[in-house]
Biopython code that builds the backbone (N, CA, C, O; Angstrom):
import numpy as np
from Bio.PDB.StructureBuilder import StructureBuilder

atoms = [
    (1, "UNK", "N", (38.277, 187.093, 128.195)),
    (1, "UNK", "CA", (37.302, 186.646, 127.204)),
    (1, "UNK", "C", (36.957, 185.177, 127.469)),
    (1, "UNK", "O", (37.872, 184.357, 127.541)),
    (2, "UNK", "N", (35.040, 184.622, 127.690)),
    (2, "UNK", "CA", (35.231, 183.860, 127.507)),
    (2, "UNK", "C", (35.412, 182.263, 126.682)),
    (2, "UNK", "O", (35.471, 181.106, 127.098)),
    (3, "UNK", "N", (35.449, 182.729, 125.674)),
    (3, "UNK", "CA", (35.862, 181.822, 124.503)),
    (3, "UNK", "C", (37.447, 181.508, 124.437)),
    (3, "UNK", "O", (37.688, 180.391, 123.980)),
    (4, "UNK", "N", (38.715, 182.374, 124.852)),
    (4, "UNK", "CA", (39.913, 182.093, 124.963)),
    (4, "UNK", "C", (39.859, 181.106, 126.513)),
    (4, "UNK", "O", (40.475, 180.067, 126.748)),
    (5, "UNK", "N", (39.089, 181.709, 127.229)),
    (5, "UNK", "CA", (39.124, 180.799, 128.314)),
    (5, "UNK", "C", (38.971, 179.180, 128.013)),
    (5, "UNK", "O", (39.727, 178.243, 128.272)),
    (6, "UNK", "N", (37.700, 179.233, 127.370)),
    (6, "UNK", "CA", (37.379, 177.307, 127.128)),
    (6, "UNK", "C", (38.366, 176.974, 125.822)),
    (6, "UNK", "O", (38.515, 175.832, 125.387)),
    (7, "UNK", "N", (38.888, 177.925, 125.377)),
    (7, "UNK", "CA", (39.900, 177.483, 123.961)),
    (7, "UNK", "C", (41.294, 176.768, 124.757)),
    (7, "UNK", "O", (41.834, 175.740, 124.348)),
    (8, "UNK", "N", (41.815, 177.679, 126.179)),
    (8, "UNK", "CA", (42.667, 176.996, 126.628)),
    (8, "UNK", "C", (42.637, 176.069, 127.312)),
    (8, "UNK", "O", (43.611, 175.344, 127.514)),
    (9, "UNK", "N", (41.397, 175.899, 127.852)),
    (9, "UNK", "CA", (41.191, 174.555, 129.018)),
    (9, "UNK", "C", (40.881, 173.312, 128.177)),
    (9, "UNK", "O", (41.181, 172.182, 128.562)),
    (10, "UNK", "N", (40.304, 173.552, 127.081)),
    (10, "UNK", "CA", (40.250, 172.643, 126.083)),
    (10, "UNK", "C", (41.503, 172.370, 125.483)),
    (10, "UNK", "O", (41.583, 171.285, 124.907)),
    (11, "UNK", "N", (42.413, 173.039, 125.484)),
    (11, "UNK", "CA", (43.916, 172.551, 124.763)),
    (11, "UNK", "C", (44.532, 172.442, 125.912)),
    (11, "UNK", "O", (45.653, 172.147, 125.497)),
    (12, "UNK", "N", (44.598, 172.457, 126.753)),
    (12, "UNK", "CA", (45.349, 171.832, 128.366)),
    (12, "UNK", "C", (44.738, 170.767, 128.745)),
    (12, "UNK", "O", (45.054, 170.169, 129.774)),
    (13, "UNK", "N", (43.534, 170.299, 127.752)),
    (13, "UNK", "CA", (43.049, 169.073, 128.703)),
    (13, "UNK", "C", (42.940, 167.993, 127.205)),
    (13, "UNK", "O", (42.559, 166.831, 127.348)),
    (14, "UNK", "N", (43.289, 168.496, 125.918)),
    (14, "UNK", "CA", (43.136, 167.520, 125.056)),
    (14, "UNK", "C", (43.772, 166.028, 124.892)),
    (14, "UNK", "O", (43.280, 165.085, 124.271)),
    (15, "UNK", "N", (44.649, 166.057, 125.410)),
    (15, "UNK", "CA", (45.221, 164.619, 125.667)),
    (15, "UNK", "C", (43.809, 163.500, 126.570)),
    (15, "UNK", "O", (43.341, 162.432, 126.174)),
    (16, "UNK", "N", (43.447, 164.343, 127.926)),
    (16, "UNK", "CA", (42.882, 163.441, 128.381)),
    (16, "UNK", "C", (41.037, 163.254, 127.532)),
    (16, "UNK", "O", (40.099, 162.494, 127.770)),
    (17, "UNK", "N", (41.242, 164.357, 126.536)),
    (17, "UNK", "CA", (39.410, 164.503, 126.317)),
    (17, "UNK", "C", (39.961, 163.128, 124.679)),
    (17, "UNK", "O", (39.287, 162.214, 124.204)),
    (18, "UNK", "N", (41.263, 163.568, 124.328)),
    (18, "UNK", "CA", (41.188, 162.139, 123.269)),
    (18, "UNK", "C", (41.424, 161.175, 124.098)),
    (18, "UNK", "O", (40.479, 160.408, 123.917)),
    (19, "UNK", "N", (41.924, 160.847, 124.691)),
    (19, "UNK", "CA", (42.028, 159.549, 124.976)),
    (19, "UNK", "C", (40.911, 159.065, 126.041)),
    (19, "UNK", "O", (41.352, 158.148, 126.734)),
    (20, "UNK", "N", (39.584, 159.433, 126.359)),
    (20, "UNK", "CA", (38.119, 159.240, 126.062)),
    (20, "UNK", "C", (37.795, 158.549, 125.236)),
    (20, "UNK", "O", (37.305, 157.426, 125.360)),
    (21, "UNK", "N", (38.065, 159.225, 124.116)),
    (21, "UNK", "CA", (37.248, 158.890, 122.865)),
    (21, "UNK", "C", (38.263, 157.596, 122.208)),
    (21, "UNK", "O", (37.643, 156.578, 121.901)),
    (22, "UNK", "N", (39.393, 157.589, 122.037)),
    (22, "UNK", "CA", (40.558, 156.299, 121.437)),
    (22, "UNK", "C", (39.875, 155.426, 122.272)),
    (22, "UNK", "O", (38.935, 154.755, 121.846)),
    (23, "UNK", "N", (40.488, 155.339, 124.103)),
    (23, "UNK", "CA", (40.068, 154.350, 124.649)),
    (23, "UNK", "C", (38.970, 154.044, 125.040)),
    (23, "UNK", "O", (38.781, 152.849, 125.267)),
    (24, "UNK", "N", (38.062, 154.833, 125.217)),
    (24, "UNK", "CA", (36.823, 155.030, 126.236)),
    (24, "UNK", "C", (37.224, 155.048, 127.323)),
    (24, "UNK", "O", (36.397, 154.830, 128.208)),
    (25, "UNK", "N", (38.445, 155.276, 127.660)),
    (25, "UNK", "CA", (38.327, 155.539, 129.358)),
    (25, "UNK", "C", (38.586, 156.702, 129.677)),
    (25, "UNK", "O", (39.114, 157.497, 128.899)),
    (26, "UNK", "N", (38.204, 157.017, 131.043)),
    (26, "UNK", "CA", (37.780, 157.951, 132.094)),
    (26, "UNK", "C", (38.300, 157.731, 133.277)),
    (26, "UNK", "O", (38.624, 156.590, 133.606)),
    (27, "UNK", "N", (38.444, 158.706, 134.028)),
    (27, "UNK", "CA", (38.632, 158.876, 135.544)),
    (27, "UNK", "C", (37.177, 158.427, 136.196)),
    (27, "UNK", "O", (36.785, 159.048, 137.184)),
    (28, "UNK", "N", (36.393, 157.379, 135.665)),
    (28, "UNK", "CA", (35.286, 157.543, 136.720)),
    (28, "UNK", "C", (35.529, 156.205, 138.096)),
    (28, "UNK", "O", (34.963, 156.041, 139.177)),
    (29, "UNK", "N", (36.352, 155.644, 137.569)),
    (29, "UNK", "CA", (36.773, 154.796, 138.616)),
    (29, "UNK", "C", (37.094, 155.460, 139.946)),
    (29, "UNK", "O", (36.719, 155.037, 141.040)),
    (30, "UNK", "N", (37.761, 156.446, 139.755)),
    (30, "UNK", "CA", (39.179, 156.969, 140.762)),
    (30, "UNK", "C", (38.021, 157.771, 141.560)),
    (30, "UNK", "O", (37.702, 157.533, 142.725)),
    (31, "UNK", "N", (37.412, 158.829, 140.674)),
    (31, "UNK", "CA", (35.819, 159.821, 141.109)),
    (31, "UNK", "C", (34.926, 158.903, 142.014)),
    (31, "UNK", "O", (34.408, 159.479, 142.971)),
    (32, "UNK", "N", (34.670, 157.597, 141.868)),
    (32, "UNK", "CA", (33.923, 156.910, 142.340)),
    (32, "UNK", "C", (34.438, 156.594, 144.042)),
    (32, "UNK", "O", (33.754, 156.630, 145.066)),
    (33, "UNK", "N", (35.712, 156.321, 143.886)),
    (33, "UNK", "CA", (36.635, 156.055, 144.841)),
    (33, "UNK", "C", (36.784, 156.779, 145.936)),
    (33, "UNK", "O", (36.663, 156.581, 147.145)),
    (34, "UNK", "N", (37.112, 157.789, 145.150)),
    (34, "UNK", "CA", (37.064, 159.352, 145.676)),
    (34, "UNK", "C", (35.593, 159.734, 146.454)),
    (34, "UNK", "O", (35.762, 160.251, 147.558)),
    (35, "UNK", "N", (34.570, 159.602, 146.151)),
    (35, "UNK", "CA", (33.152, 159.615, 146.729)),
    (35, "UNK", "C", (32.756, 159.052, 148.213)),
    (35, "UNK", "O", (32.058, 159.462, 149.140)),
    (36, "UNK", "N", (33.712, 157.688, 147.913)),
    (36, "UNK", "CA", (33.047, 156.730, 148.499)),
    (36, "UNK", "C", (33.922, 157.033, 149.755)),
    (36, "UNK", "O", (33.237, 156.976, 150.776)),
    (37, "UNK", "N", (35.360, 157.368, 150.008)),
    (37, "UNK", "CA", (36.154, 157.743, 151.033)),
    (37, "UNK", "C", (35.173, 159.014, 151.629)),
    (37, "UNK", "O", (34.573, 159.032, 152.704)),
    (38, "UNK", "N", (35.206, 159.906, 150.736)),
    (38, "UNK", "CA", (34.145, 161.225, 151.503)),
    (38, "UNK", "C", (33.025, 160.735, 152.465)),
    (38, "UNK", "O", (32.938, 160.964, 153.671)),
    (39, "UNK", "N", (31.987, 159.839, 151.486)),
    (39, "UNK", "CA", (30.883, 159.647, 152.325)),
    (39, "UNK", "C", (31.412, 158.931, 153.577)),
    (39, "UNK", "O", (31.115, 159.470, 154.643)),
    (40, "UNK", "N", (32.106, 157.867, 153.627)),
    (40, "UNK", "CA", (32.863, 157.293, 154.906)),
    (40, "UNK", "C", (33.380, 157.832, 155.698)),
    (40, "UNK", "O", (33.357, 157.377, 156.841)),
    (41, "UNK", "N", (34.183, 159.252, 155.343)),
    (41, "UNK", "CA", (34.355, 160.647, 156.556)),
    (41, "UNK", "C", (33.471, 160.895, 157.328)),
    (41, "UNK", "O", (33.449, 160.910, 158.558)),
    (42, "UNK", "N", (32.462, 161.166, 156.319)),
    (42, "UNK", "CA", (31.219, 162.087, 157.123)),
    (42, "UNK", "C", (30.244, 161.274, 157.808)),
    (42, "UNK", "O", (29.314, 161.806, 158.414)),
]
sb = StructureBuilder()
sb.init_structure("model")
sb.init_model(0)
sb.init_chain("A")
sb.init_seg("    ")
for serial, (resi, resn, name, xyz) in enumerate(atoms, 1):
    if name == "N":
        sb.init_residue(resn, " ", resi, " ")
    sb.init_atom(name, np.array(xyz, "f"), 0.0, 1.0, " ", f" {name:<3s}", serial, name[0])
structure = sb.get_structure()
């Protein structure tokens, strides 16, 4: 079902989706990081 599906990925990921919203931070640093090594592979 998929509503149990996003019910659990949403409760396996609630720590990081509050602490978004408490801190405002994000992984977009690390994602960015992460990008920038790829494009430098290729």
């Amino acid at each position: 079902d998929s509503f149990n599906t996003i019910a659990a990925t949403l409760y396996d990921r609630s720590e990081e989706i509050l602490n978004f919203y408490i801190n405002r931070a994000s992984n977009a640093a690390a994602e960015s990081f992460n990008a920038k090594i790829k494009q430098f592979r290729a």
